[in-house]
N, C-alpha and C positions, 0 to 999 in steps of 0.2 A: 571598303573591305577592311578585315583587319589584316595584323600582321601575319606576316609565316613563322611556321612554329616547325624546328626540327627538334630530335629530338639525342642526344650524345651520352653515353655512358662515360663514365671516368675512366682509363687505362692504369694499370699501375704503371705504365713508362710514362705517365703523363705528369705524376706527382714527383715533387722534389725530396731532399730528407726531410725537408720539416712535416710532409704528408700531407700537402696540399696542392694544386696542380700550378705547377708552372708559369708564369704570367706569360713567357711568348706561346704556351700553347693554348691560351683564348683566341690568338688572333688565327692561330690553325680554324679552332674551333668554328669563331666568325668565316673565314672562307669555307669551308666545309656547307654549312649553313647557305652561306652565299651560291654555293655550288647546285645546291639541294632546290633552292627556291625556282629554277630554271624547270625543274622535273628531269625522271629519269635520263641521264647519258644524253641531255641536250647541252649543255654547259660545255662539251668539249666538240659536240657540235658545229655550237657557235664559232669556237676557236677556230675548227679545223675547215669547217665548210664556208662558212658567212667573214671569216678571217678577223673577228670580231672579238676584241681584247678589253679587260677592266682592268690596266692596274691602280692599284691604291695612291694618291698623289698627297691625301695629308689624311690619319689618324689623332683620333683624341680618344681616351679610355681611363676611365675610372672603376675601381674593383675595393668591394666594398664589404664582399663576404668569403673565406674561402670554400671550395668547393674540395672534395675527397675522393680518394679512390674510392671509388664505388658508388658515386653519386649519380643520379641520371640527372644531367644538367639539360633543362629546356631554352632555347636560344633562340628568341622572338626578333626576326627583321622587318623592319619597317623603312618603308623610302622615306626620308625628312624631305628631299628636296631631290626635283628632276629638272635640270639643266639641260639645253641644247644636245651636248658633247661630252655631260658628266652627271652624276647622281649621286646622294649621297644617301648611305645606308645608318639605320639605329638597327641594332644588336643588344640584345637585354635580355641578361642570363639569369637563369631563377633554376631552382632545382623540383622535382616532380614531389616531392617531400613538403615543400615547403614555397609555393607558389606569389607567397605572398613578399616575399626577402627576393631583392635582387643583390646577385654578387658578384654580377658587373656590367657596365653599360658602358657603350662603345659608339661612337662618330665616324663612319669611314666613308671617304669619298675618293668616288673613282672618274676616272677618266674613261671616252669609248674610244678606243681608236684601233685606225687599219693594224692588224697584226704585220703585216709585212713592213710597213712603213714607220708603222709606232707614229704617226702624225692624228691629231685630233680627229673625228667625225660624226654628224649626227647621230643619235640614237636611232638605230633602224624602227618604223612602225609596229612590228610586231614586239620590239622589246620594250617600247613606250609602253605600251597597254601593256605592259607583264608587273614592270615596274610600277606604274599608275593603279596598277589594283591592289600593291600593300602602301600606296599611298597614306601615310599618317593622317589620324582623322580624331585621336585622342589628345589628352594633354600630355607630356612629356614625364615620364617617370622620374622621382625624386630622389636621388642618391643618397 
């Protein structure tokens, strides 16, 4: 399968003075996206019911175009890699305008663990196969 595709309008609270959006507000962005890929109000779900947590344990991000108020930024995620107890996410921003310019790509890897305990734990089976279906299956976009 391919990746998931959300899709984010620019905020004006989102751009700085120079009028282009903020670099910590891509990684909003990327979780927002991350949130989406789950479907509807299952993401908090996960958290609240299944007690089942992703934080981010190492980030890498490269931004290469800027992006504007008013742009509708598309934010393609893809699994690179599913681990036992962790996964790591690609994030790769392009705009609805101009699909062919990426103006940012992102590496995040997450950790799964007990929310109560915050200790490591397998990825449950039904989030395997959730994650395993934007499994990367292209070559890596070139920055």
């Amino acid at each position: 399968m391919s990746a998931f595709r959300f899709e984010k309008t620019v905020r004006f609270g989102d751009v700085d003075h120079a009028g282009i959006v903020y670099y910590p507000h891509f990684f909003h962005y990327f979780h927002v996206a991350f949130e989406e890929l789950f479907g509807a109000g299952a993401y908090q779900r996960i958290l609240d019911e299944q007690k089942i947590g992703f934080p981010a344990v190492h980030v890498e991000c490269d931004f290469s175009r800027p992006l504007r108020y008013g742009d509708r930024a598309l934010i393609d995620v893809s699994v690179v890699r599913l681990g036992d107890k962790s996964a790591t996410f690609r994030y790769v921003v392009r705009t609805v305008d101009n699909e062919d310019v990426v103006c940012a790509q992102a590496k995040i890897t997450c950790a799964v663990v007990d929310m109560q305990t915050f200790s490591a734990v397998s990825t449950p089976a039904a989030l395997r196969r959730l994650f395993d279906s934007f499994k990367e299956v292209e070559a890596v976009v070139d920055v």
